[in-house]
C-alpha positions, 0 to 999 in steps of 0.5 A: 833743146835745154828746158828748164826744170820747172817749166816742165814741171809747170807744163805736165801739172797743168796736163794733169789738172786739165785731164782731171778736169775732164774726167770730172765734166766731160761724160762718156770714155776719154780714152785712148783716143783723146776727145778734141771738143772735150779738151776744147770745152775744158780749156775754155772752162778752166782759163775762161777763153772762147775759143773757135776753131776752123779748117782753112786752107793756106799753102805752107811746108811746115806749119800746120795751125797758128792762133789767133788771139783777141784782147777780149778772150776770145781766141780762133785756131786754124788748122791746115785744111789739107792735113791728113784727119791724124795730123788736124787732130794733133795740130788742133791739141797742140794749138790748144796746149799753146792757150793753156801754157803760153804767158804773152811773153810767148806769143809770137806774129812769126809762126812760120819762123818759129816753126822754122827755127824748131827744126833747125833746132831738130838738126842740132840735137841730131847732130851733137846731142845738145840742140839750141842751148839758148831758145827763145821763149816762142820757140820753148813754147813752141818745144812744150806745147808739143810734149804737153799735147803728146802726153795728152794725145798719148798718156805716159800710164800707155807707154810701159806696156805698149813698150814690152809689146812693141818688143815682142813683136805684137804690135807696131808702131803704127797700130798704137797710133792708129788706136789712139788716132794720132800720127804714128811720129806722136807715138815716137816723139813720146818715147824719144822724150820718155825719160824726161817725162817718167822723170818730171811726172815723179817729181810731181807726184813726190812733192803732193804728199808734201803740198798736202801736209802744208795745206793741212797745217795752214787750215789747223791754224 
């Protein structure tokens, strides 16, 4: 799928700002494993949202959570009650990366055919290295909603040495997951989309020195 650059530098600023934020209100150790009822608190908190969330059960193939949103802000996702503890962990980050990212223009009644349509778009990509040229903004919800919660879930400051010890053989894919308690395909979707991340996240830090030095002159004047 092709995303265009400033969504992705949009999507990684707010990851920034929300993992700042909860370093900021939140007590105790934030990682490696992330603190769900921690990120829950800061998206509240910063988008001003009441947000509930619940296990329930529903027969599906694919899709493992959806939101419920309300015209008084307040918002409910469910998670799939018969996922594994990784899995409605990681359902849960995605579906609260939707309610920090999406404009309404995103919001979709059909989850099931976004998420059907994701895979498709998988099987394009594996195919001819390109996938869906042209998506609709469900589905590019749908695409950077999974990368913001991945780095959320598994922080890029984690990949270089997790990295050179995967290559010497001192750990696994597994026993990384397991420390950050995340489904093992988290870890490997963060290293499938490393490039792009390492990429965006030096672009953003190379325009704050700059956003800086305006926010300096504007309050000289």
């Amino acid at each position: 799928m092709q995303i265009d650059n400033p969504k992705l530098c949009a999507t990684y600023r707010k990851v920034q700002l929300v993992r700042e934020h909860m370093g900021q209100v939140c007590l105790g150790k934030h990682e490696p494993a992330l603190r769900i009822m921690n990120l829950h608190h800061v998206i509240q908190d910063m988008y001003g949202l009441q947000i509930e969330m619940r296990e329930v059960d529903f027969p599906a193939v694919h899709l493992k959570g959806k939101i419920e949103r309300y015209s008084d802000k307040r918002a409910r996702i469910l998670v799939r009650a018969s996922l594994s503890d990784a899995e409605k962990r990681s359902t849960a980050v995605k579906e609260l990366c939707h309610l920090m990212l999406d404009q309404e223009e995103d919001w979709s009644p059909r989850g099931t055919d976004t998420i059907d349509e994701l895979m498709l778009d998988a099987s394009l990509l594996a195919s001819n290295g390109v996938g869906n040229a042209n998506p609709s903004a469900p589905l590019m919800s749908e695409a950077l909603a999974i990368l913001a919660g991945t780095e959320l879930m598994y922080p890029g400051e984690y990949h270089d040495g997790d990295l050179a010890r995967l290559k010497e053989n001192l750990t696994t894919i597994s026993a990384i997951a397991l420390q950050h308690d995340v489904p093992p395909y988290i870890i490997q979707h963060a290293y499938t989309n490393k490039e792009v991340r390492d990429r965006v996240c030096a672009q953003i830090a190379a325009e704050m020195p700059a956003a800086a030095n305006d926010d300096a002159k504007r309050s000289s004047m």
